[in-house]
N, C-alpha and C positions, 0 to 999 in steps of 0.2 A: 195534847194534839195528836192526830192518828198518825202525823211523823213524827214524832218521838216511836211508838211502838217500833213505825219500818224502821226507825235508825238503830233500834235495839235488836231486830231480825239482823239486819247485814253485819251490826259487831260482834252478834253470837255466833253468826257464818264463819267471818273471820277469826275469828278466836277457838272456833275448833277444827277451823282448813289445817292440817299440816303441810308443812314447808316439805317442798323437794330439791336436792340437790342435783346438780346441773355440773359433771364432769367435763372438759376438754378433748376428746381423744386426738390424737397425734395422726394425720391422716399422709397418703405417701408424696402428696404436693408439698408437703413442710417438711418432711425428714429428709430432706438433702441441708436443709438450714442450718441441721444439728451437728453435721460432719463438721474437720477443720478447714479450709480454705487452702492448705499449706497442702503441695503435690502429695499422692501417696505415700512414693518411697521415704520420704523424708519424715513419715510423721509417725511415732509410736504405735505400738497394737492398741486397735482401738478397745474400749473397755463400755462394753453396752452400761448404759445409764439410763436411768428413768426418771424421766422428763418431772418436772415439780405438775403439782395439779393445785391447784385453785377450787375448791368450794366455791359457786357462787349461788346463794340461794333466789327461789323462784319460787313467786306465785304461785298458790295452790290453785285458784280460783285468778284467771285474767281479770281484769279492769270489767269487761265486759258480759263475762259472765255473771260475777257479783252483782254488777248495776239488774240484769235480767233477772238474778235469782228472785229477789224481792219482791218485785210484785206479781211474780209469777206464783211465788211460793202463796202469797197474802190471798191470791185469789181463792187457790184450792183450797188452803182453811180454812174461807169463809162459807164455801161450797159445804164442807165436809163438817163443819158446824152445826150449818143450819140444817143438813139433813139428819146428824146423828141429833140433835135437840128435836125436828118436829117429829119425825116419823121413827126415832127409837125411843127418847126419853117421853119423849111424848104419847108415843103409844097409836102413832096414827097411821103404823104402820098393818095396825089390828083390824081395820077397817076392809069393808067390803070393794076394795077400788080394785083395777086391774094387774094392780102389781100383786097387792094379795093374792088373786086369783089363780095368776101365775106359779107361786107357790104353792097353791091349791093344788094343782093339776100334777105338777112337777111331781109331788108327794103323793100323788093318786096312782103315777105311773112306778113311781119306784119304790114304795113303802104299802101298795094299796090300799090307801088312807082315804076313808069316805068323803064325798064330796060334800055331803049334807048330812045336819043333823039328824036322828030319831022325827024331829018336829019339822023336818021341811026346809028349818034355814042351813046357810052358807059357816059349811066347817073351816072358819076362819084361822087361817095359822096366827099364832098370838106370842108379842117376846114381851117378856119384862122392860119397865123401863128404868130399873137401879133406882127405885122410888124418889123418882122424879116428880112423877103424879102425886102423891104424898106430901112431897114439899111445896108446893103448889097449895093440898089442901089446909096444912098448916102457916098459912101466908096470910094477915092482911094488907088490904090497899097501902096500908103506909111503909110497909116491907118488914113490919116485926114479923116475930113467928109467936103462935098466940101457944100458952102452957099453961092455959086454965083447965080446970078439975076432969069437964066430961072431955073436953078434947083429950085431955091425957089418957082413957080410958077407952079410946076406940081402937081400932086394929088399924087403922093407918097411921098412928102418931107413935104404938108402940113399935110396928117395922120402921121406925125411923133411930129410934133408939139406939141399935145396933150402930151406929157409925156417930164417932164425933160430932162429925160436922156436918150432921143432919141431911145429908144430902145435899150440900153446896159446894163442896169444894170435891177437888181434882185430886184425889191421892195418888200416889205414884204408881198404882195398877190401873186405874183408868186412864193416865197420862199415857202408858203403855199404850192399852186399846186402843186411844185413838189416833197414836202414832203407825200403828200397825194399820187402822182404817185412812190412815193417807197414802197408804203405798200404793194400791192399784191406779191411784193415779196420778199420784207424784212420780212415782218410777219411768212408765210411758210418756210425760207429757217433755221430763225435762229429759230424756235422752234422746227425744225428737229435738230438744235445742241444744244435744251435742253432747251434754252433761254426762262423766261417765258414771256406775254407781258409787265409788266414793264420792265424789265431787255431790251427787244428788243428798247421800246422808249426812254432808257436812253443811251443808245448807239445812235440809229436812229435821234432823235432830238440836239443831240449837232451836229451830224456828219452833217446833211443840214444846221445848221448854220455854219458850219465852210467851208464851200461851198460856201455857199452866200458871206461871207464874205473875198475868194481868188477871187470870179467872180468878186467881187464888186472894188474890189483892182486891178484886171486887169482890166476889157474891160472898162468901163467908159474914164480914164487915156488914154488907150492908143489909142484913138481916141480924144485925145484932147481935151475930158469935164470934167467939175469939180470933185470932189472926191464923191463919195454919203455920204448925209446923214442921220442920225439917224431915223428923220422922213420921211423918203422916203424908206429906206431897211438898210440891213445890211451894215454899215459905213464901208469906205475905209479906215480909219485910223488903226485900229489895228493891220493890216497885212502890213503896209508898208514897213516894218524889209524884206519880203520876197523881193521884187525887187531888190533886190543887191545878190541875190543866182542863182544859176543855174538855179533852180527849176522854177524862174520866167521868165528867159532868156527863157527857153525852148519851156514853154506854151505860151510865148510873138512870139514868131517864128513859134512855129505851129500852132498859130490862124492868125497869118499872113498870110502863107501860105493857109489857110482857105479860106482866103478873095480874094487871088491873083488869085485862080484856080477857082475863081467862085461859092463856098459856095458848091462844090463838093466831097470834101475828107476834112479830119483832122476832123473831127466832135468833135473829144473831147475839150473840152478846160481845165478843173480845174483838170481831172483825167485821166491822156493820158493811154489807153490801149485797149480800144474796136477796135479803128481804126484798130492796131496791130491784131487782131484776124480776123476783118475782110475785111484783104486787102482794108483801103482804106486812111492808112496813107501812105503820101508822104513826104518824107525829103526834106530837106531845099537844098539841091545840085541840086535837082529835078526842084521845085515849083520857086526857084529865077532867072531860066532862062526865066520867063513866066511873069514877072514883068513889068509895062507896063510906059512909061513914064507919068510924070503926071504934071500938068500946073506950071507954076510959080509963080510968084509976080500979076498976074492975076485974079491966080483961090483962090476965097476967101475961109476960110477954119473957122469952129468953131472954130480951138483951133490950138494946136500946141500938136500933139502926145508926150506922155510919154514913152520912150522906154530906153532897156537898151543898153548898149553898146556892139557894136559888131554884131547888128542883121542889116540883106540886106538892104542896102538904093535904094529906087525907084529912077531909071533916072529923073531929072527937067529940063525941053524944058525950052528954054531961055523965056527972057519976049517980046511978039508979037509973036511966034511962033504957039503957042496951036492953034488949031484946032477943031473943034466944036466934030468931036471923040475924042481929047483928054480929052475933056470937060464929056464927058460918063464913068462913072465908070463901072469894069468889068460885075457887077450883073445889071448891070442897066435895060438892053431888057428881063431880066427874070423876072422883079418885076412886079407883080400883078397890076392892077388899083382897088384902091381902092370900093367896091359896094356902 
């Protein structure tokens, strides 16, 4: 359930807020209190004392704050998800639209970078997507990752090579990255509600690790590779309790769907709601008519997908049937060749 995650956002706030200590000071309406009662003359030279202090510890984070942090924090993640998945890993940020443009120009005035190609077209600024695109074309519909002979052999599957875990999981330098891509607006939004920046990274840094650590528990698994670990990102084990809840069923279905439409729609994966705002989530009654058969006892595969029960099983063509399309995973003709 998607509150289990927020109840694991607010205890990781709470568990790295530090306590602050909360002094008495002695103010000059109480220091006659201290004196004796007995006239002057009569009473020995006084001898300055100081007063006992009490530690009394105090909320890092008020009642109220806390309650705010969470779904203040949950929004902007979902925001900052779904932009860095469409438009960086996805590469759609490559495209001829007006933000590109924008950097067109930008770079025309300060680097005198051509606007156009030798041939007429738009000198597009282009960022890698951490071969994203790649995993995509190494995917079938059922969410194995296919490791037969010619795919092994193309220059998308050998830049894949280079990292464990294939491009699914969050290792603790991209966990960096996208903690550092929530600041422009995590910092702004919650010091407009008061938050000062402690208070903002004590919320902000437990919350990306509790991110890392639902990504890391899904995508890896359910493409059939091992669990992550410790030395490589945020470990799969601690969140394994979630795969048996809705909340994992869910996000297991809409990244499926992700994958079967072409790396087109569902962009969220760990915080489903940006899609929702805008238009570009597609339900599972939708997306599972679109599901494509995919090889048999043939088509060799990394692993054997981790899924829960109950979610769309991809059609299996018998063994000799496949066909060198069936052999092409849907994102396949969209993946980049490697520079």
């Amino acid at each position: 359930m998607t509150w289990r995650v927020l109840l694991a956002f607010a205890a990781a706030a709470a568990a790295f807020a530090p306590a602050q200590l909360q002094q008495p000071r002695l103010s000059s309406a109480t220091a006659p209190a201290l004196l004796p009662a007995r006239p002057l003359a009569a009473t020995r030279p006084l001898v300055a004392t100081r007063p006992a202090r009490h530690a009394q510890p105090a909320m890092f984070l008020g009642v109220r704050k806390a309650l705010i942090s969470v779904p203040v924090l949950y929004v902007l993640m979902s925001l900052n998800e779904y932009a860095t998945h469409r438009w960086y890993q996805h590469e759609e940020f490559n495209r001829n639209h007006a933000f590109n443009r924008f950097f067109q120009r930008l770079l025309s005035v300060l680097k005198n970078r051509p606007m156009r190609l030798p041939d007429g077209r738009a000198n597009l600024v282009k960022l890698k997507g951490g071969g994203h695109v790649e995993h995509h074309a190494e995917t079938y519909d059922d969410m194995s990752l296919k490791k037969d002979k010619r795919w092994r052999q193309t220059k998308a599957a050998a830049s894949l090579d280079s990292d464990i875990a294939r491009g699914t999981a969050f290792s603790w330098a991209v966990t960096g990255m996208m903690t550092v891509q929530m600041l422009p607006s995590a910092l702004p939004v919650f010091a407009l509600l008061g938050f000062g920046l402690l208070e903002t990274l004590a919320v902000l840094l437990p919350g990306m690790l509790v991110h890392a650590l639902v990504w890391n528990m899904l995508h890896p698994p359910m493409h059939g590779l091992p669990p992550v670990k410790l030395k490589y990102g945020a470990p799969s084990w601690p969140l394994e309790g979630l795969r048996d809840t809705a909340y994992f069923k869910y996000i297991y279905e809409n990244h499926q769907g992700h994958h079967v439409l072409g790396g087109q729609a569902n962009y969220n994966v760990c915080c489903p709601l940006t899609d929702h705002l805008f238009g570009t989530y597609v339900p599972t009654a939708t997306w599972v008519k679109r599901m494509r058969k995919v090889p048999g006892p043939e088509g060799e595969r990394w692993g054997i997908p981790l899924e829960p029960k109950g979610v769309p099983q991809a059609p299996i063509i018998a063994a000799g049937k496949a066909t060198e399309r069936d052999f092409t995973p849907t994102a396949l003709l969209n993946a980049p060749e490697p520079a």
